[in-house]
C-alpha positions as CSV (number, residue, x, y, z in Angstrom):
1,X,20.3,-4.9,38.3
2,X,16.9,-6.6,38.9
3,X,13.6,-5.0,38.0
4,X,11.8,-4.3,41.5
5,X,8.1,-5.8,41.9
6,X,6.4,-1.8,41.8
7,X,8.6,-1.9,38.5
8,X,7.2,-5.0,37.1
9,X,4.1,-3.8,38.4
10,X,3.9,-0.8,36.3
11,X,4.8,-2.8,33.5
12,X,1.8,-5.0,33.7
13,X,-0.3,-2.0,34.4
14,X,0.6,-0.4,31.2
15,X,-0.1,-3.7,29.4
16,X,-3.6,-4.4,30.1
17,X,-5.0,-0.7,30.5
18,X,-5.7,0.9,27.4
19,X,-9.0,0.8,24.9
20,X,-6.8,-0.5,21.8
21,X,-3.7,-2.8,21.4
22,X,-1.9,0.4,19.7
23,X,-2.4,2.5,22.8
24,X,-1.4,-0.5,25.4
25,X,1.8,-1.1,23.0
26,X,2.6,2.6,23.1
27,X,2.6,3.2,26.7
28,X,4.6,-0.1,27.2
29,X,7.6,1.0,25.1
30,X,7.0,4.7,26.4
31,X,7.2,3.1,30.2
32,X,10.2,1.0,29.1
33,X,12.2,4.2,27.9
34,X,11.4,5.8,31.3
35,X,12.6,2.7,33.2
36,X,15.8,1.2,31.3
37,X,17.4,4.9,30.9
38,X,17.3,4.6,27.0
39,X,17.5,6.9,23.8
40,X,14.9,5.0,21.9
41,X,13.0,1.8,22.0
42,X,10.3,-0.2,19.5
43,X,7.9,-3.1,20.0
44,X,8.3,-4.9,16.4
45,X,6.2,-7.7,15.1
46,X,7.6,-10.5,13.3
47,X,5.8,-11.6,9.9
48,X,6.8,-13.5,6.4
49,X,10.6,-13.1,7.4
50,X,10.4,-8.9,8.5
51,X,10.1,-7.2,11.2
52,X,7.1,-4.7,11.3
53,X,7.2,-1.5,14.1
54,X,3.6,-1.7,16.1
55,X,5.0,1.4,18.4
56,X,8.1,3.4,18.8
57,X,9.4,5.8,21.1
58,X,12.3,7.8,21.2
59,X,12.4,7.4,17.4
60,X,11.9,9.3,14.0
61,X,7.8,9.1,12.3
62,X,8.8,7.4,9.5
63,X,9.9,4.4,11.3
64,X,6.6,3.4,11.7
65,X,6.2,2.8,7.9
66,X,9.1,1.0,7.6
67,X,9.4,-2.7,6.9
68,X,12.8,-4.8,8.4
69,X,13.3,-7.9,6.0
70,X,16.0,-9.8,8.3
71,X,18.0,-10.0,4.3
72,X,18.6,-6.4,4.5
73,X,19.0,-6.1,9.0
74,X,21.9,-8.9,10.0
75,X,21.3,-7.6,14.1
76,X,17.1,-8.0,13.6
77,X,18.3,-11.4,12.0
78,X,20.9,-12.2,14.7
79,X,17.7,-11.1,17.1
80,X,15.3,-13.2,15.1
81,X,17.3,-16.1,15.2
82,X,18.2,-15.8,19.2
83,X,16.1,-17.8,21.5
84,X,17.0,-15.1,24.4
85,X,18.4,-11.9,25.5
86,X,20.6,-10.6,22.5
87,X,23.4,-7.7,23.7
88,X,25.3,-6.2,20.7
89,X,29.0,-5.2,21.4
90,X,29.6,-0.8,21.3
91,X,31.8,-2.0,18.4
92,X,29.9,-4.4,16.7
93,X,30.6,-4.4,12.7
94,X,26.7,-5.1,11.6
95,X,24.7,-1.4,11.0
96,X,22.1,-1.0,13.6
97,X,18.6,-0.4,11.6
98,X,18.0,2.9,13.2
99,X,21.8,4.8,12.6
100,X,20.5,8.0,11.8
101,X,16.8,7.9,13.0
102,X,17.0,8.9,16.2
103,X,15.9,12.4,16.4
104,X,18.8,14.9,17.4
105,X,21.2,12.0,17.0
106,X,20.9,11.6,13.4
107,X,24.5,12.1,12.1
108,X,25.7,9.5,14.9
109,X,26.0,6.0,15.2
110,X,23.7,3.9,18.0
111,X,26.5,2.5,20.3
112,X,24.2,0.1,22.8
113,X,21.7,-2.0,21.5
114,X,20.0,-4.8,23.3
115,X,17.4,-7.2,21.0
116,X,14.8,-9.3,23.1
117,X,13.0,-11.7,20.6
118,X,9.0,-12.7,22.1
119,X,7.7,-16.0,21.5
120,X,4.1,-17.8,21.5
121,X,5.5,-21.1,22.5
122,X,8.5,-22.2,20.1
123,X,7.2,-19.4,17.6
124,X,8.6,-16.3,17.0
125,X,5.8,-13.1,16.7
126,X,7.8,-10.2,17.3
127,X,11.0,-8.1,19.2
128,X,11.5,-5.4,21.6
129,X,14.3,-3.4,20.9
130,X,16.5,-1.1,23.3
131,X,19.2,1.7,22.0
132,X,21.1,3.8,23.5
133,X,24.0,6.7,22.4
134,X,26.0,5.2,25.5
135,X,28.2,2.0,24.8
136,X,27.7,1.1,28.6
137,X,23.7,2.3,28.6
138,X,22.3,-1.3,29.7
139,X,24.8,-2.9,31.8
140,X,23.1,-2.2,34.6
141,X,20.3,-4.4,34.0
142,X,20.5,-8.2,34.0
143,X,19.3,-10.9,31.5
144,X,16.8,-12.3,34.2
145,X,15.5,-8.8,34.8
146,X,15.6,-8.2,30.4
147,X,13.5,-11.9,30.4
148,X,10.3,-10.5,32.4
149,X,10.3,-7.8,30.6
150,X,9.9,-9.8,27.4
151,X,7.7,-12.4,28.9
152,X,5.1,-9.8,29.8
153,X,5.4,-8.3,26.1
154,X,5.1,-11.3,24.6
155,X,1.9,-12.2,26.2
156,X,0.2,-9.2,25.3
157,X,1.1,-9.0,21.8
158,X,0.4,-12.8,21.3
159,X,-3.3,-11.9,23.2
160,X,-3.2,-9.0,20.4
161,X,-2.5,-11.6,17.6
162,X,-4.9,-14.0,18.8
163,X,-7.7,-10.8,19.3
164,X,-7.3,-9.6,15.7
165,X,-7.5,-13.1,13.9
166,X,-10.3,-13.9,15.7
167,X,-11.7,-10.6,14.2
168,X,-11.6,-11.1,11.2
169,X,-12.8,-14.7,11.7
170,X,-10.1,-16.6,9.7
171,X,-9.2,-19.2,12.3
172,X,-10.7,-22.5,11.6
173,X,-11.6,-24.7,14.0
174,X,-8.7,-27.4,14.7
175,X,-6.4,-25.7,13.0
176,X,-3.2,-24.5,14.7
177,X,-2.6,-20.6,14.0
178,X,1.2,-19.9,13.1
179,X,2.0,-16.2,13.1
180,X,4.7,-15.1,10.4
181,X,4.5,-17.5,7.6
182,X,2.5,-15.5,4.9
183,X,2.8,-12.4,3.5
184,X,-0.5,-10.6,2.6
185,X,-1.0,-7.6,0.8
186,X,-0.7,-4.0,3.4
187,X,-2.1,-1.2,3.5
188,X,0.1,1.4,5.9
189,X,-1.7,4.2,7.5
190,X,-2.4,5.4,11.3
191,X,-4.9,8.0,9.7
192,X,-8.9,8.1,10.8
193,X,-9.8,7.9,7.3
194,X,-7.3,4.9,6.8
195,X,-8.2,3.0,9.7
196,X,-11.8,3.6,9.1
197,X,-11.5,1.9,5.7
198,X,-9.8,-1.0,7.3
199,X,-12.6,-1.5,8.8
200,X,-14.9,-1.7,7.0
201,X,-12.9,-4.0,4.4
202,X,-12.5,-6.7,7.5
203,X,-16.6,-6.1,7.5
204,X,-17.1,-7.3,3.7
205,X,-14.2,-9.2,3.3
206,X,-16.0,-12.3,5.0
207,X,-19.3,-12.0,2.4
208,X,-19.6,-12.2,-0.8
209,X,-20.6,-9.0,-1.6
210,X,-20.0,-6.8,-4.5
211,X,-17.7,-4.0,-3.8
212,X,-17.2,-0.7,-5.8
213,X,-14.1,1.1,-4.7
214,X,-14.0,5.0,-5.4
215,X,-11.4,6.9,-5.2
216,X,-8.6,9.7,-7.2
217,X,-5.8,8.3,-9.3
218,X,-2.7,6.7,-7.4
219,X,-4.5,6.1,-3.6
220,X,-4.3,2.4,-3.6
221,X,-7.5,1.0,-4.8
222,X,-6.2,-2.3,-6.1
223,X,-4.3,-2.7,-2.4
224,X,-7.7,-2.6,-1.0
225,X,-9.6,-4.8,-3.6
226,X,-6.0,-7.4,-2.8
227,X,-6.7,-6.7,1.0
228,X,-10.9,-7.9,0.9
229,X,-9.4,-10.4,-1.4
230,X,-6.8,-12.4,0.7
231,X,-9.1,-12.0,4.1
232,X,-12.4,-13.5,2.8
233,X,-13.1,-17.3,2.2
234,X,-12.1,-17.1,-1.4
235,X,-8.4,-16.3,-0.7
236,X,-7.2,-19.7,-1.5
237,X,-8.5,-19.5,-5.3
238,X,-7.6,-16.6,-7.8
239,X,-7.7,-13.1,-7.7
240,X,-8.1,-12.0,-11.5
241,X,-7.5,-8.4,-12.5
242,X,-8.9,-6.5,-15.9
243,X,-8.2,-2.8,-16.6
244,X,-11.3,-1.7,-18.6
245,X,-9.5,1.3,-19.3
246,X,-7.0,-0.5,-21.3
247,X,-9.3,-2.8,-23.3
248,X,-10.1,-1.9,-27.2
249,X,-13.7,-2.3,-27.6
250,X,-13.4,-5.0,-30.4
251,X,-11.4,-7.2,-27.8
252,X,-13.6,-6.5,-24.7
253,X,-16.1,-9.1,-24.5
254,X,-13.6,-11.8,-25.6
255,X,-11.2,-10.5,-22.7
256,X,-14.5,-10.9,-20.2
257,X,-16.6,-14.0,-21.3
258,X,-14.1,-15.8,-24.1
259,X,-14.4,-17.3,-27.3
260,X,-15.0,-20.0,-29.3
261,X,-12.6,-21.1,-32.1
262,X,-13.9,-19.3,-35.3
263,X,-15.9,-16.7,-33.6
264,X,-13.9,-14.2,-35.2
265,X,-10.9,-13.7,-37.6
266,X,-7.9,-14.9,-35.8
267,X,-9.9,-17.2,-32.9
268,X,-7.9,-19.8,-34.1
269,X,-8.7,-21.7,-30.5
270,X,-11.2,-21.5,-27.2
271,X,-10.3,-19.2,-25.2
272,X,-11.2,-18.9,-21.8
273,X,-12.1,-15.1,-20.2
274,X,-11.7,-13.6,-17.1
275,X,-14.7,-14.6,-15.8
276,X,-14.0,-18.3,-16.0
277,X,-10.5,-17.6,-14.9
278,X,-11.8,-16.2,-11.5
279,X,-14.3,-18.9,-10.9
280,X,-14.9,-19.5,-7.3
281,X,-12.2,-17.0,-6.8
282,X,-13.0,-13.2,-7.2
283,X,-12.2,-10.5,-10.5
284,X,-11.2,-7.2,-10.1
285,X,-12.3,-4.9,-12.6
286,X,-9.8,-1.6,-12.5
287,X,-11.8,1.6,-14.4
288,X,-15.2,0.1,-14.4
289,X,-16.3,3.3,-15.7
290,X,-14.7,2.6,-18.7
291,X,-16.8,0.1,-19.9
292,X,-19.3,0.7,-23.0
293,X,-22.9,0.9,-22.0
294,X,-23.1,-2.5,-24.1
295,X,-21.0,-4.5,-22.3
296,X,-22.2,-3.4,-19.1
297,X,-25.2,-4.7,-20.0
298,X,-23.7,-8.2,-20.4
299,X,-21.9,-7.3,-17.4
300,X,-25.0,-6.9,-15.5
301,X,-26.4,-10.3,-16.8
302,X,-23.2,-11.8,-15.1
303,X,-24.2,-10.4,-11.9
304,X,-27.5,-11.2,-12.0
305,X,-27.9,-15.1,-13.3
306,X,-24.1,-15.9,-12.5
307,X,-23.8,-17.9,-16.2
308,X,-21.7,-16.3,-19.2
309,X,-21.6,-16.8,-23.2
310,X,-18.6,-17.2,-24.6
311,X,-18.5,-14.7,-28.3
312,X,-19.6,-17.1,-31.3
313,X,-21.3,-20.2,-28.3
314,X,-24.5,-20.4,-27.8
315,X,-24.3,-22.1,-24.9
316,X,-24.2,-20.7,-20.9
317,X,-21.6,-21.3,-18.9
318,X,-22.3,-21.0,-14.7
319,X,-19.4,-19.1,-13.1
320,X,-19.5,-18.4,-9.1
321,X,-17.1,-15.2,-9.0
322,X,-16.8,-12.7,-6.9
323,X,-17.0,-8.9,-8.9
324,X,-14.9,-5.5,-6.9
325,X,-15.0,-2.8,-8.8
326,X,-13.3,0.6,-8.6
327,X,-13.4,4.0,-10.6
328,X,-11.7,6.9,-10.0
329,X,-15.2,8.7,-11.4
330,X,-18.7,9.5,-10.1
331,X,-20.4,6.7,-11.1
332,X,-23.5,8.8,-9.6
333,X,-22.8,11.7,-12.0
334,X,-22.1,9.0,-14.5
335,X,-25.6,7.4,-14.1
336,X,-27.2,11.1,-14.3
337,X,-25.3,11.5,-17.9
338,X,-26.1,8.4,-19.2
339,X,-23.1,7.2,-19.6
340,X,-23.4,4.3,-17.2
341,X,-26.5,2.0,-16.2
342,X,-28.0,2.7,-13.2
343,X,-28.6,-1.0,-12.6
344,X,-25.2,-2.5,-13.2
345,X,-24.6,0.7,-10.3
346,X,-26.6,-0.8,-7.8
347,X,-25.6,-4.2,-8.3
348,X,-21.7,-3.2,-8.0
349,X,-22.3,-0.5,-5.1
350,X,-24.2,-3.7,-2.6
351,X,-20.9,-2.3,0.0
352,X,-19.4,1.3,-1.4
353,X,-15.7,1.7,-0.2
354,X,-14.2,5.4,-0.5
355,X,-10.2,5.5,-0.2
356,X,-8.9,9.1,1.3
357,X,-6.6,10.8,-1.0
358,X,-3.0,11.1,0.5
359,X,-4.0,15.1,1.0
360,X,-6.5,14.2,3.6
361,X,-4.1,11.7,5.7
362,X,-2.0,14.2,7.6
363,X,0.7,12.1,9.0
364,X,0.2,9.0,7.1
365,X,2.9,11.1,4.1
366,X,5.5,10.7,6.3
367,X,4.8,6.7,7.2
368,X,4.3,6.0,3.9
369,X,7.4,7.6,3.0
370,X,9.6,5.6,6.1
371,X,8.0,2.8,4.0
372,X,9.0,3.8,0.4
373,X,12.6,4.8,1.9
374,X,12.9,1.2,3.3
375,X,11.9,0.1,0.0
376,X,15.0,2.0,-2.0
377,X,17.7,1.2,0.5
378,X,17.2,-3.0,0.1
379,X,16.6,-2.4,-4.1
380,X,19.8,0.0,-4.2
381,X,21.6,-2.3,-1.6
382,X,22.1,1.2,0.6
383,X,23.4,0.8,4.0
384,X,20.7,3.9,5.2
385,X,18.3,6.0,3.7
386,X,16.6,8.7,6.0
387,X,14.7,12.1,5.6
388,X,16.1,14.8,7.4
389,X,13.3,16.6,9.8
390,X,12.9,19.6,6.9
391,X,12.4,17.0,4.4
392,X,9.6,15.7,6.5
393,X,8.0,18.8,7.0
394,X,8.7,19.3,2.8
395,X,6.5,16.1,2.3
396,X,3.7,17.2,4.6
397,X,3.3,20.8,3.4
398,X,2.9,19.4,-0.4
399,X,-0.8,18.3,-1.3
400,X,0.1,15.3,-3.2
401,X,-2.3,15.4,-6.3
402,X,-1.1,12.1,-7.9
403,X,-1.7,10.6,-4.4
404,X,0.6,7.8,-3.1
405,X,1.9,6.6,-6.5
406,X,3.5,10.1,-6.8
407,X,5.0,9.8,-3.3
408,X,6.6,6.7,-4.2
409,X,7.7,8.1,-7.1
410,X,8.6,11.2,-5.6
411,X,10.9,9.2,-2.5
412,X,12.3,6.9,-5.7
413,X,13.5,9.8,-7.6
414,X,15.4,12.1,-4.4
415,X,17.4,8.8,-3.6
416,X,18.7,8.4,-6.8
417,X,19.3,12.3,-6.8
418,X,20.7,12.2,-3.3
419,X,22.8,9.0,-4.2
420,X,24.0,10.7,-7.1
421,X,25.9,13.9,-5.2
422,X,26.9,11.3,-1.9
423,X,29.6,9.7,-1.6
424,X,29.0,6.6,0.3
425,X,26.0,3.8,0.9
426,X,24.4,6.3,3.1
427,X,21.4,8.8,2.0
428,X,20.1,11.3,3.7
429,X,17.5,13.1,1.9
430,X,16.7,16.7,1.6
431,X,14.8,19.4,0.5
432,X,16.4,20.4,-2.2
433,X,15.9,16.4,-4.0
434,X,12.6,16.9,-4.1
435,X,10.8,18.5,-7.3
436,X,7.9,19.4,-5.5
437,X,5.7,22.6,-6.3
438,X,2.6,23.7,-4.8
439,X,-0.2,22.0,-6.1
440,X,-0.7,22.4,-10.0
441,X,-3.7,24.4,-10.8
442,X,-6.6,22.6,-13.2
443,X,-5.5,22.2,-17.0
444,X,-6.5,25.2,-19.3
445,X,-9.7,24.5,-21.6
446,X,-8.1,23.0,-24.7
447,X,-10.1,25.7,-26.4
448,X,-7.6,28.4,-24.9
449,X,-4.4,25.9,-26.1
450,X,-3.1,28.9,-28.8
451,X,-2.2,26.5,-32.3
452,X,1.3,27.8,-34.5
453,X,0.6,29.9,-36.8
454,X,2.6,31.4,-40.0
455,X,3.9,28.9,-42.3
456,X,2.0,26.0,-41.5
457,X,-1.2,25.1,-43.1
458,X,-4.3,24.2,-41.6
459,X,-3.9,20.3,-41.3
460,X,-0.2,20.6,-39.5
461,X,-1.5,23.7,-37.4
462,X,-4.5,21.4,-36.3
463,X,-2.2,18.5,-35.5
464,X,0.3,20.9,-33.7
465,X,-3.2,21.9,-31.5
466,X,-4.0,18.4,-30.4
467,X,-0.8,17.5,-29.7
468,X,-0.3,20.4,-27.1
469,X,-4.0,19.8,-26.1
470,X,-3.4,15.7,-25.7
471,X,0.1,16.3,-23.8
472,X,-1.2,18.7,-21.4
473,X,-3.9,16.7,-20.4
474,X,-1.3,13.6,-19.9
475,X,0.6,15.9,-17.6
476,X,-2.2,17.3,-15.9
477,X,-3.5,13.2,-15.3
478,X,0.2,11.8,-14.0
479,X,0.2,10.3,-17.4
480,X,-3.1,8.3,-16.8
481,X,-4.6,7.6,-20.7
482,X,-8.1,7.1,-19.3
483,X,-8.3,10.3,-17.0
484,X,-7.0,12.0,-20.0
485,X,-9.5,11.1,-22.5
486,X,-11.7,12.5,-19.6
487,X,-10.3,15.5,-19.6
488,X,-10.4,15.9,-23.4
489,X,-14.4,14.5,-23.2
490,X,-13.3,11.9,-26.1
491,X,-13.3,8.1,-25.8
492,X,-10.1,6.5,-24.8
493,X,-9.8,4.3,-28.0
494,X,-10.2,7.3,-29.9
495,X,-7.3,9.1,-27.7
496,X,-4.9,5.7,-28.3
497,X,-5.1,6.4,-32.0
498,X,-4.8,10.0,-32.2
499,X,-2.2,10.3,-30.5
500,X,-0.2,6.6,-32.4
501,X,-1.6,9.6,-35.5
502,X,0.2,12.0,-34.3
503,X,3.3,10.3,-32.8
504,X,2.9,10.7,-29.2
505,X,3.1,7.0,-28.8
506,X,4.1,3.6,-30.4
């Protein structure tokens, strides 16, 4: 069957109306659904050897978050590596990637499944992809007819490609852009709040601005200091990363500036810090807030003059570094208590980012877990991994305090569960393999934290009491030292060695 030209027509209609590439791309496949007769289809975008879904139809949520290495797909390879129309047999032996994702049809197999690979020129940037429950669903429809159809999508998504490069202004002039060939870091999200932030870190990615990145415990805020990183002009030097949180005070302004052989008891040689490590590239400094109100004051020296002192050298050394910074506190509130300069503030905060918790995302839960389901089935070598429509609903109902690491955790943790009672490489998960509760309410006071009493004496009934008051705070942090010596209102060198005291840790 041939398209007709009021067909075509439509086609090209639905490509270049729309405000945004994401609506045009939706109403394309959408169109494409209507006119080939099919269960589901997907526009896909080829980069760094996967496949990445731009718009789906037809198709479960979480497909939208999932990521389709060509190692762990053989038909997206076999599509990949096709320089035309690619019709898989009803009987084919190689797993089509979305058995069990299209809604209603979850517990059966995809029987016709047509693959048309788009090119710019001799380069592959991305795949449309037809399925249908029928084996005979697209016999109808001939290659020529199949070959406009991905001519016309690969214009548009290479005018897309193009569009958002030039965005972001990281084409040089004279040099030839190649889609696909690098992988850079990825923040998935179709929420406001996400897409919002996006923007605004392909604003300040291109300067060299100082960037303070605020946000709760487990929403990503090293992805988006990796993301400003890789799109600015210092992406081909190093990206250097210090937790403050995890640095003892005696070792902190070696770990920053470095030493000089002898500057202390066991500098037995120079040693270079962070700072020089990152020069002309930029350092990420993870719990800023942690920092003691003495080294911020060398920090701020940094920032100000751009030269550093190694401990025991009198000399200066000039640096050109970039600083991002993020907290998972007020610094604000932290300025007002004293217990952070308001100057090195104002020098970090030159371009505040705020990331959304997952709470505050709506769909984006259920994206993020298509993405962390993906993840599972390559690591367990699984042949499918999906979330029944309850579980989906499960996810979305929770309020996610510990944020997206929790949901990866959480999505780790039901596979292993669901894997564990399955027979087979296929997982579906449910309900019932996640240990989800409604959201915990806030930690006790540690003054209502009731000690033993009876035959201990005061000195073992004391250590009892801190170790209830140190493990509920742990709990109540998803095990986060730094947010628990907050909790606690204690420094968090203090909280290492009372609790290595009282044998909560090595």
């Amino acid at each position: 069957m041939r398209f007709s030209v009021d067909r075509l027509a439509r086609i090209a209609i639905e490509l270049q109306s729309g405000i945004g590439h994401a609506d045009r791309f939706q109403r394309l496949i959408t169109t494409l659904r209507q006119l080939l007769g099919c269960d589901a289809s997907a526009l896909l975008r080829y980069e760094a050897r996967q496949f990445i879904p731009l718009a789906i139809d037809g198709l479960a949520p979480d497909v939208l978050g999932r990521r389709f290495s060509l190692e762990g797909h053989p038909r997206l390879e076999a599509i990949a590596r096709a320089g035309d129309v690619v019709r898989f047999p009803a009987d084919s032996s190689l797993p089509d990637p979305y058995d069990g994702l299209i809604p209603g049809q979850e517990s059966l197999k995809v029987h016709a499944c047509v693959g048309l690979p788009l090119f710019a020129g001799q380069s592959l940037i991305g795949a449309l992809t037809l399925d249908g429950m029928a084996p005979d669903q697209f016999d109808a429809f001939s290659d020529e007819a199949l070959r406009l159809v991905a001519a016309l999508a690969a214009g548009a998504l290479n005018n897309a490609l193009l569009i958002e490069q030039l965005e972001s202004q990281n084409i040089s002039p004279g040099v030839a852009t190649r889609f696909g060939q690098e992988a850079r870091s990825e923040m998935i999200g179709l929420s406001q709040g996400m897409a919002q932030l996006k923007k605004e870190i392909e604003i300040v990615a291109g300067s060299d601005l100082n960037v303070l990145i605020s946000g709760e415990t487990g929403t990503g805020k090293e992805l988006v200091a990796k993301a400003i990183h890789e799109n600015s002009p210092r992406a081909a030097d190093a990206l250097v990363y210090l937790n403050c949180a995890a640095l003892p005070e005696s070792v902190a302004e070696s770990e920053l500036f470095g030493h000089v052989k002898g500057a202390f008891t066991g500098a037995i040689s120079n040693r270079s810090g962070k700072f020089e490590m990152a020069d002309k590239g930029t350092l990420f400094l993870d719990e800023i807030g942690e920092l003691s109100l003495a080294l911020q004051a060398k920090l701020l020296r940094v920032l100000q003059y751009g030269d550093i002192q190694r401990v025991g050298d009198d000399r200066s050394l000039r640096v050109d570094v970039r600083v991002l910074a993020a907290t998972n506190r007020d610094l604000r509130e932290e300025v007002l208590a004293g217990r952070f300069r308001a100057d090195l503030f104002h020098r970090l905060s030159v371009f505040p980012l705020s990331v959304p918790p997952l709470r505050e995302r709506g769909e984006d839960v259920v994206v993020l877990a298509g993405y962390f389901c993906e993840q599972c089935r390559q690591r367990l070598g699984l042949e499918r991994v999906v979330l029944s429509p309850a579980a989906r609903s499960h996810l979305l109902a929770y309020r996610w305090p510990g944020n997206v690491r929790e949901l990866e955790h959480a999505i780790h943790r039901a596979v292993v569960l669901a894997r564990a009672v399955e027979s087979g490489n296929k997982v579906v998960l449910e309900p019932g393999h996640f240990a989800l509760t409604d959201a915990p309410q806030a930690a006790e006071p540690a003054t209502t934290v009731s000690p033993p009493v009876g035959t201990q004496n005061l000195r073992e009934a004391t250590d009892a009491f801190q170790r209830n008051a140190i493990r509920q705070a742990l709990a109540q942090s998803q095990h986060n030292w730094a947010a628990s010596a907050r909790l606690l209102e204690m420094d968090v060198a203090n909280l290492h060695r009372l609790a290595k005291r009282l044998g909560l840790k090595s």
